[in-house]
ROTOR-869475 format. One record per residue: x, y, z of N, C-alpha, C in turn; residue number from 1. Coordinates in Angstrom, 1 decimal, always signed. Atoms other than C-alpha are relative to their C-alpha. Layout:
BEGIN
      n.x      n.y      n.z     ca.x     ca.y     ca.z      c.x      c.y      c.z   padren
        X        Y        Z        X        Y        Z        X        Y        Z      NUM
...
***
This chain:
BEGIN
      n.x      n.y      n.z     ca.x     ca.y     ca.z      c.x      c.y      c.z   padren
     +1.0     -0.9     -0.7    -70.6   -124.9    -30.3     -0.1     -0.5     +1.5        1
     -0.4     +0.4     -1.8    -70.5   -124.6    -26.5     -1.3     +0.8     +0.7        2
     +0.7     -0.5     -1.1    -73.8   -124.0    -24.1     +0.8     +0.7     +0.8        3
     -0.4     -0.6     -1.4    -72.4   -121.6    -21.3     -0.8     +1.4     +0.1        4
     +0.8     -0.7     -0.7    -73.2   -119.5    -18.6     +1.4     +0.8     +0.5        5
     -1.0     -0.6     -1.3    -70.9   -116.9    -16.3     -0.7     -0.4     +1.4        6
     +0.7     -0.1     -0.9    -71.7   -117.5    -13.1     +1.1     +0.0     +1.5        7
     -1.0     -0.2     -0.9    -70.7   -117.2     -9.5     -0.3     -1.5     +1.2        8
     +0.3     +2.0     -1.2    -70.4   -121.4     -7.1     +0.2     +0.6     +0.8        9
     +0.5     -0.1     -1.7    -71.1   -121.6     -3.6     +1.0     -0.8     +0.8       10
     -0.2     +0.9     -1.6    -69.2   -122.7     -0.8     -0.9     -1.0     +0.5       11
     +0.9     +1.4     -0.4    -70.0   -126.1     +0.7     -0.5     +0.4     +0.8       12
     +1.1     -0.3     -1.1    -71.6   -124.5     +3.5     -1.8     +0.8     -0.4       13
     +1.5     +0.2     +0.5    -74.0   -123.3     +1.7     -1.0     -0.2     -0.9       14
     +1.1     +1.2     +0.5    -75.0   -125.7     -0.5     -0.3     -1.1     +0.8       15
     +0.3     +0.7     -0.6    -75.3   -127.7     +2.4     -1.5     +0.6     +0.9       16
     +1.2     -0.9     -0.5    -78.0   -124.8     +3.7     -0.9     -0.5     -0.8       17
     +1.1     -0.2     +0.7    -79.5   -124.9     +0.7     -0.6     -2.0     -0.6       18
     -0.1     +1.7     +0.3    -79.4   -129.3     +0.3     -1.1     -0.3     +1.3       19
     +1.1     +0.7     -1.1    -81.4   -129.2     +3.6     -1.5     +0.4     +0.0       20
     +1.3     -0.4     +0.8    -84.0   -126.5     +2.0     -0.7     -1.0     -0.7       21
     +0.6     +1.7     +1.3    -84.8   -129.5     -1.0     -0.7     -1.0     +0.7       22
     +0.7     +1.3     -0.4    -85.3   -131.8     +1.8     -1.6     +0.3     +0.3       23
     +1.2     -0.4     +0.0    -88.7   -129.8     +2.2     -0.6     -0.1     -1.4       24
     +0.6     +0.2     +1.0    -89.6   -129.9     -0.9     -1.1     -0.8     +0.0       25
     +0.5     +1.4     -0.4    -92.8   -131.9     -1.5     +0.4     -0.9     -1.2       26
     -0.6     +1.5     +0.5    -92.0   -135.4     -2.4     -0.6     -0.3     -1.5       27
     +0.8     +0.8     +1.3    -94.9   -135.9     -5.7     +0.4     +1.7     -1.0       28
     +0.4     -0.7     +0.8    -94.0   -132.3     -7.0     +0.5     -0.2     -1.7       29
     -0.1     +0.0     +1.3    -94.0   -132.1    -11.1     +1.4     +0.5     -0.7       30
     -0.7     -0.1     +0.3    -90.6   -131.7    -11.6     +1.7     -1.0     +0.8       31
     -1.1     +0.3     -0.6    -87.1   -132.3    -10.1     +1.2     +1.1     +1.0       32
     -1.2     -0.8     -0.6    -84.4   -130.7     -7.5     +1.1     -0.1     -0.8       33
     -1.5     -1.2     +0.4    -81.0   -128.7     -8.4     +1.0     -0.9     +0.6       34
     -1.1     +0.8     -1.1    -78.1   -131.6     -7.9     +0.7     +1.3     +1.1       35
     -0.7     -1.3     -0.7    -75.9   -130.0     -5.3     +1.2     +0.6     -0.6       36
     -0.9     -0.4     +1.0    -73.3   -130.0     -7.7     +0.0     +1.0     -0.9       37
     +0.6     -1.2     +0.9    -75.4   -127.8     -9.7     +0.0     +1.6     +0.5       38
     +0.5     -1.1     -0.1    -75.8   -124.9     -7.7     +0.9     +1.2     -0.1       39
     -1.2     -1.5     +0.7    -74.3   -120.9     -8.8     -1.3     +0.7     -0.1       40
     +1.0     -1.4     -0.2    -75.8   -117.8     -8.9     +0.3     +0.8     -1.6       41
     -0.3     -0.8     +1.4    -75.6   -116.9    -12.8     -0.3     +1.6     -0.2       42
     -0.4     -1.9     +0.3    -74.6   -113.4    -13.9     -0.4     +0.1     -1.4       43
     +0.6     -0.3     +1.3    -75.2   -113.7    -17.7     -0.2     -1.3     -0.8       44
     +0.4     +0.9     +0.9    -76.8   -116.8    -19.9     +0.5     +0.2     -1.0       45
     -0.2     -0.2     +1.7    -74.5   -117.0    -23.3     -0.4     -0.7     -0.8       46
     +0.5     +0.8     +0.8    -76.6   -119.5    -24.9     +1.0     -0.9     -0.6       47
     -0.8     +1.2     +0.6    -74.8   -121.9    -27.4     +0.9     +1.5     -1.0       48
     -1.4     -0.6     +0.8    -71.4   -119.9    -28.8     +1.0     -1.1     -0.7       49
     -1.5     +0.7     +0.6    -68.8   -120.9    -31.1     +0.8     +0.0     +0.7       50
     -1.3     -0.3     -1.3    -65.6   -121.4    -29.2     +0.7     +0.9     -0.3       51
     -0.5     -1.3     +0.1    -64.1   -118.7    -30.8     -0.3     +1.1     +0.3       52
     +1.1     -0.3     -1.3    -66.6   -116.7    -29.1     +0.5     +0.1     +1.3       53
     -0.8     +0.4     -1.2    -65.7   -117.9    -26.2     +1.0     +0.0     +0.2       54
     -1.2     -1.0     -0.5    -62.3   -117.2    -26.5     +0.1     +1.3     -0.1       55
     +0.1     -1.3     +0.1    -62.5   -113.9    -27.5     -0.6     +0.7     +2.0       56
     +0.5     -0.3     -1.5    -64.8   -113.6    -24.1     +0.9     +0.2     +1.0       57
     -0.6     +0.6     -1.2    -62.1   -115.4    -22.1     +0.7     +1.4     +0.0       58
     -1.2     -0.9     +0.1    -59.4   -112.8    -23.3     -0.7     +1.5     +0.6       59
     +0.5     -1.3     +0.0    -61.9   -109.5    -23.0     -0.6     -0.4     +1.7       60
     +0.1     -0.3     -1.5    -62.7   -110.9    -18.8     +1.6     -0.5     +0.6       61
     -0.9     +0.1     -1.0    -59.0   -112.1    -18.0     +0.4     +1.0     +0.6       62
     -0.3     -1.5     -0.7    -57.9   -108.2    -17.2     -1.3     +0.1     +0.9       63
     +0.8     -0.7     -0.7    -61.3   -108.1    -15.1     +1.0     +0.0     +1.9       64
     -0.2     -0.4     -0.5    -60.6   -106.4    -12.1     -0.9     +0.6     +1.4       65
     +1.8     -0.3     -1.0    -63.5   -106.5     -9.3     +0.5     -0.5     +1.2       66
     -0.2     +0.7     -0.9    -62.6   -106.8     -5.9     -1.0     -1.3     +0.8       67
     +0.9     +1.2     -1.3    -64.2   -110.0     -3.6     -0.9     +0.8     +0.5       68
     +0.5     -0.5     -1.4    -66.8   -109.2     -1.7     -1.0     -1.3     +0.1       69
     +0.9     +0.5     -0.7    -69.5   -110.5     +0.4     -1.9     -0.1     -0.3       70
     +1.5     +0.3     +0.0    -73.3   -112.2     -0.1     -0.3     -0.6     +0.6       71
     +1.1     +0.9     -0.5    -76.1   -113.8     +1.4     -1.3     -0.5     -0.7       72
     +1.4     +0.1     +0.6    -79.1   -115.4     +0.4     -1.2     -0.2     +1.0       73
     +1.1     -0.6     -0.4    -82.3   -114.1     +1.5     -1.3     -0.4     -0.3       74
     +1.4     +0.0     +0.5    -85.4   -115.7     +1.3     -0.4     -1.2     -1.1       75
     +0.0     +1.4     +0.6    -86.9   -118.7     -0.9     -1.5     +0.6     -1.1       76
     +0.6     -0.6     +1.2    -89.2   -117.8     -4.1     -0.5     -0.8     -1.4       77
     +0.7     +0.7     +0.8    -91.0   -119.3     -6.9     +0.0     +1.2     -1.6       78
     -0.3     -0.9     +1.0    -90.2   -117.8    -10.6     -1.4     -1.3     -1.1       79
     +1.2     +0.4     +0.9    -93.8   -118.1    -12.4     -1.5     +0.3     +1.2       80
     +1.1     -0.3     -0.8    -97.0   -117.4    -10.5     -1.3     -1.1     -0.1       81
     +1.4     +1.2     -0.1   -100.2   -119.8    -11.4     +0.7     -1.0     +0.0       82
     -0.6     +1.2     +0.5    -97.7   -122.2    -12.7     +1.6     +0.0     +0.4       83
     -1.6     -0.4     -0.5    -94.1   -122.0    -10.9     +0.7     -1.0     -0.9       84
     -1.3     +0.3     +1.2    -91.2   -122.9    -13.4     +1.2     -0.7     +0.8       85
     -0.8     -0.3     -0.8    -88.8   -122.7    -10.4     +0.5     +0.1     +1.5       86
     -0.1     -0.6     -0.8    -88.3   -122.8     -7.3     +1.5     +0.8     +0.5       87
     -1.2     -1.0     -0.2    -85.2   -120.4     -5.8     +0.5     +0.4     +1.2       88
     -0.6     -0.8     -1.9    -83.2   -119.2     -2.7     +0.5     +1.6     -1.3       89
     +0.2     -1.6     +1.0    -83.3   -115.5     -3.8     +1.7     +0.9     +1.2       90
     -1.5     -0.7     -0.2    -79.5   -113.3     -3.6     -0.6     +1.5     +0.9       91
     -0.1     -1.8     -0.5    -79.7   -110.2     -1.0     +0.3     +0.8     -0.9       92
     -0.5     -1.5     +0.6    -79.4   -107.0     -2.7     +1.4     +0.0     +0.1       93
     -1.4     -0.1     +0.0    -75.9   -106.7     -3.3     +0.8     +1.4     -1.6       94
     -0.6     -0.8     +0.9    -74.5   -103.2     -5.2     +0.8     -0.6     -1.1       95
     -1.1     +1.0     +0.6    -71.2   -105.5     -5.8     -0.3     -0.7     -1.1       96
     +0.3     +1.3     +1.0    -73.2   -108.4     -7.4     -0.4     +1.1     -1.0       97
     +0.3     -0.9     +0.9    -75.0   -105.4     -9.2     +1.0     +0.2     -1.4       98
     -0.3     -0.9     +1.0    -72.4   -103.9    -11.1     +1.2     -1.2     -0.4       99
     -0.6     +1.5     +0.8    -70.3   -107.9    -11.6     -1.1     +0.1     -1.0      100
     +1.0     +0.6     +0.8    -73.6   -108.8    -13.5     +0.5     +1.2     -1.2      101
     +0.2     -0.6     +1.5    -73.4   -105.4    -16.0     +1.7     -0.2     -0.3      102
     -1.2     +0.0     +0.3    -69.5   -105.8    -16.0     +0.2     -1.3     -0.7      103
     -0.5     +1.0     +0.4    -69.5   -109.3    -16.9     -0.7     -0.2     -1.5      104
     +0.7     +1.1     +1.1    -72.4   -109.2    -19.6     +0.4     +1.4     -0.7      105
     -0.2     -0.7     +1.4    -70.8   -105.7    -21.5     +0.8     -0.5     -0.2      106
     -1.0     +0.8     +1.4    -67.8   -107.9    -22.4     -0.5     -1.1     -0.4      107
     +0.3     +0.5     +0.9    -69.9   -110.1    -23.3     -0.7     +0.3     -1.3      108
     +0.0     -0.7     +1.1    -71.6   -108.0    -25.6     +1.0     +0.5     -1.1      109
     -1.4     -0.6     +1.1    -68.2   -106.3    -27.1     +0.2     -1.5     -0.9      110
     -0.6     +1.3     +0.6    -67.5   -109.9    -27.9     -1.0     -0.7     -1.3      111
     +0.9     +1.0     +0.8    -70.6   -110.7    -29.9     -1.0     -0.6     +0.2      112
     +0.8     +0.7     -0.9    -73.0   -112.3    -27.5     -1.1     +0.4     +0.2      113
     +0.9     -0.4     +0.0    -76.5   -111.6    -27.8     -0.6     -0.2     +1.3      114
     +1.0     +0.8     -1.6    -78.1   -111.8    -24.1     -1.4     +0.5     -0.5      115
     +1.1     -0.2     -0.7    -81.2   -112.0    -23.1     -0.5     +0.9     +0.5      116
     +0.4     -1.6     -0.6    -83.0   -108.1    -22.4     -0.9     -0.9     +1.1      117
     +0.8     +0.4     -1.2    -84.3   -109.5    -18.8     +0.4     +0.3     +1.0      118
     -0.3     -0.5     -1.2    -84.3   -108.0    -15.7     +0.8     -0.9     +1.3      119
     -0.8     +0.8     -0.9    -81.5   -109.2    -13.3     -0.3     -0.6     +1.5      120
     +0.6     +0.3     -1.0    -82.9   -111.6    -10.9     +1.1     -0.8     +0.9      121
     -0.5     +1.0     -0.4    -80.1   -113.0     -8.6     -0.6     -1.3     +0.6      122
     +0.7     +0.9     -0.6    -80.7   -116.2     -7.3     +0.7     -1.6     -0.2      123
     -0.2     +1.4     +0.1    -80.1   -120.4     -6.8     -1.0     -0.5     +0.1      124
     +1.0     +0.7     +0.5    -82.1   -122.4     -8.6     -0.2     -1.0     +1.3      125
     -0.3     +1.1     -1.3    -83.2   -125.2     -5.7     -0.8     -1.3     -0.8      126
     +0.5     +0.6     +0.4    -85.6   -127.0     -7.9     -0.8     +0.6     -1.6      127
     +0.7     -0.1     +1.2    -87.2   -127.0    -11.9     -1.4     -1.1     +0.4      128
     +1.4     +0.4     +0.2    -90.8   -127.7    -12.6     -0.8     +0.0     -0.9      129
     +0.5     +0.3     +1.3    -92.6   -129.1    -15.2     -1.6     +0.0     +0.2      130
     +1.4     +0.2     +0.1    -96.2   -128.5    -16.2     -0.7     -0.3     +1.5      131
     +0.6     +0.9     -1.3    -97.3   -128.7    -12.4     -1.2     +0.5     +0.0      132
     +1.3     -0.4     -0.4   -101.0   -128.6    -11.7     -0.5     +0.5     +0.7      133
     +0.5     -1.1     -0.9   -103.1   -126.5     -9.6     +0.2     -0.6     +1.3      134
     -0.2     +0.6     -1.3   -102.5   -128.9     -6.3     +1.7     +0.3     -0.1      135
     -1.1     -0.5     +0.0    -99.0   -128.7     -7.4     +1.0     +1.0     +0.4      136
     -0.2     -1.5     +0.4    -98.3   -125.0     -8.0     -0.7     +0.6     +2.1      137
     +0.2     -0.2     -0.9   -100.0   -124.7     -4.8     +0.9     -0.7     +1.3      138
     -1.2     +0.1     -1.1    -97.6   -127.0     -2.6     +1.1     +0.8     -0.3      139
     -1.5     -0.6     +0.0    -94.6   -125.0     -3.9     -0.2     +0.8     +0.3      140
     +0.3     -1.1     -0.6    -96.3   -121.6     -3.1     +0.3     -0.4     +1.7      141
     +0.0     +0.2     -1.6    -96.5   -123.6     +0.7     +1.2     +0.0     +0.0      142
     -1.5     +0.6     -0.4    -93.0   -124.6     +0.3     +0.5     +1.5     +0.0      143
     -0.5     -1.5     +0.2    -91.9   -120.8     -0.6     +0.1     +0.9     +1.4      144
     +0.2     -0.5     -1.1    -93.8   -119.7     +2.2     +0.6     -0.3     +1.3      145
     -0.8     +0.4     -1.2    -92.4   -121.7     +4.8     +1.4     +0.1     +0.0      146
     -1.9     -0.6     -0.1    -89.1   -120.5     +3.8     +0.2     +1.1     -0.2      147
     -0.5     -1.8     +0.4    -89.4   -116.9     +3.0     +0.7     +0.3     +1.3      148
     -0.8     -0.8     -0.8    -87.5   -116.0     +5.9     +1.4     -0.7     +0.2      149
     -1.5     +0.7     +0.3    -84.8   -118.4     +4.8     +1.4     +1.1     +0.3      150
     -1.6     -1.2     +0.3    -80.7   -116.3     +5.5     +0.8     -0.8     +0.0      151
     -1.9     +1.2     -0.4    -77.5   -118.5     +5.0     +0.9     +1.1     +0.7      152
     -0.8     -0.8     -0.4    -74.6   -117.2     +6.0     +0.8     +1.1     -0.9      153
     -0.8     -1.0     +0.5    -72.6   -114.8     +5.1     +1.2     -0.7     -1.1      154
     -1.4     +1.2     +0.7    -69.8   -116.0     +2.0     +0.1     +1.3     -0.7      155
     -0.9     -0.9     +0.4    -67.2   -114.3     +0.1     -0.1     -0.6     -1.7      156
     +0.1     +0.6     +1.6    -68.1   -114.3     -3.9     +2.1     +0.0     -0.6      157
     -1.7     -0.7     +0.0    -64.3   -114.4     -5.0     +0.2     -0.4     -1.6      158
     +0.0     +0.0     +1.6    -64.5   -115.6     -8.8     -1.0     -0.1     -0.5      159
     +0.8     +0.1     +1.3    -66.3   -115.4    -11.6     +0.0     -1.5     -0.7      160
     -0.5     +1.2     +0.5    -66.3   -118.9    -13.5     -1.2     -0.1     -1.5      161
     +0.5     +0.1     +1.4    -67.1   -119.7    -17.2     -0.5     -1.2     +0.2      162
     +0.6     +1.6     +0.0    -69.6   -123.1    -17.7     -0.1     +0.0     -1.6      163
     +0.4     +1.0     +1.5    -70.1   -125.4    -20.4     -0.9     -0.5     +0.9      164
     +0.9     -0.1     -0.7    -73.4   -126.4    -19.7     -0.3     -1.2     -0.9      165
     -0.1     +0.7     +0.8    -74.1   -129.8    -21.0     -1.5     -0.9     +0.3      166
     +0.9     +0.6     -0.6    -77.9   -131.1    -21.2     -0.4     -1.2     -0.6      167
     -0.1     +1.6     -0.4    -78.6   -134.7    -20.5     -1.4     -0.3     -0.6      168
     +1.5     +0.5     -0.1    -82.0   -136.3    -21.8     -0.2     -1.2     +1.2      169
     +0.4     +0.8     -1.5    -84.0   -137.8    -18.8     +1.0     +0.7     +1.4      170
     -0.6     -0.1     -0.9    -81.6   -136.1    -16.5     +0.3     +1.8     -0.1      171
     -0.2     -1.8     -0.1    -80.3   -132.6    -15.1     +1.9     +0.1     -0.9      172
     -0.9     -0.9     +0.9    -77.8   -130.5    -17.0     +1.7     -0.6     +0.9      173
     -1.0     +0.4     -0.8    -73.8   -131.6    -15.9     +0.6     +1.5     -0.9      174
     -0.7     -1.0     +0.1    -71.9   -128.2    -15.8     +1.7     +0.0     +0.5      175
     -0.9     +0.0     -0.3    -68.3   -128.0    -16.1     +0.6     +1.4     -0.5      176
     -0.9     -0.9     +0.0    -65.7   -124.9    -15.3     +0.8     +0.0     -0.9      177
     -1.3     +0.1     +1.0    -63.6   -124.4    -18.5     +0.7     +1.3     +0.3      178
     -0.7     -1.2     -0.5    -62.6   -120.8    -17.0     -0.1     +0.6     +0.9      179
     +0.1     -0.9     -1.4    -62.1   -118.9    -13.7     +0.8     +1.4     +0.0      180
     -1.0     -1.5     +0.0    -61.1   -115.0    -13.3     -0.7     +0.5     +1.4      181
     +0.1     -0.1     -1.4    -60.6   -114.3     -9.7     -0.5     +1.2     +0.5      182
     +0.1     -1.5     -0.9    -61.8   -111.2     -7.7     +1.0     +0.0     +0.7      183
     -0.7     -0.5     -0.6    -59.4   -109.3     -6.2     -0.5     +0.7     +1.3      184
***
């Protein structure tokens, strides 16, 4: 059985944007930052599959067929409201990323793959948050704010990549590429 995710990595440029975002962060908050290693903009969560599963998947996205195109990320955001879970660099609107996301998760369906019915929020995680308290929950609102008008640059999504998602007790998740299917 194999944790994975689809998702789409970042150019070092801008996880180096988003490495200098974190350094805001405040220092006592109730959780932990997003190594830099970590960061992707996930398209569909396949929870824990058999690998058979998973290959079937592999085989039903190698023919995918999606030209490259171009994103930004837009803005900085908090997923949870009294109590933030998350904090986020939030994905511009992007048609493209749109219709990758339903392309990537109906072969995963065909294949067996129960997702998640939840509304597609693109985005990079920047930091997780545990049980933070009302002083807490309130610095990361400040931190949000003073970045909402966050924009990286401009980058070129150009593959898709399959993770194994491997989580660590006392530590953050280590994600390794077992598949890539390129944009054209």
């Amino acid at each position: 059985m194999i944790r994975a995710f689809l998702a789409l990595g970042l150019p070092d440029a801008i996880s180096d944007s988003l490495v200098a975002l974190q350094a805001d962060l405040p220092h006592d908050m109730a959780g932990a930052p997003v190594p830099e290693e970590n960061f992707h903009i996930t398209l569909s969560f396949l929870g824990t599959q058999p690998v058979p599963v998973l290959e079937d998947l592999h085989l039903a996205l190698e023919p995918l067929r999606v030209p490259a195109f171009a994103l930004s990320l837009s803005g900085v955001d908090l997923f949870g409201s009294a109590r933030p879970r998350a904090a986020i660099a939030k994905v511009a609107p992007s048609q493209a990323l749109a219709d990758l996301h339903k392309k990537v998760s109906v072969a995963a369906r065909l294949t067996g793959i129960e997702l998640e019915r939840r509304r597609f929020v693109p985005h990079v995680t920047l930091a997780r948050l545990r049980n933070p308290n009302a002083v807490e929950a309130a610095e990361m609102r400040d931190f949000a704010a003073r970045h909402a008008d966050f924009r990286s640059a401009e980058f070129q999504a150009k593959e898709v990549s399959l993770y194994r998602s491997t989580l660590r007790r006392g530590g953050p998740p280590t994600y390794e590429v077992i598949a890539a299917y390129p944009l054209r």
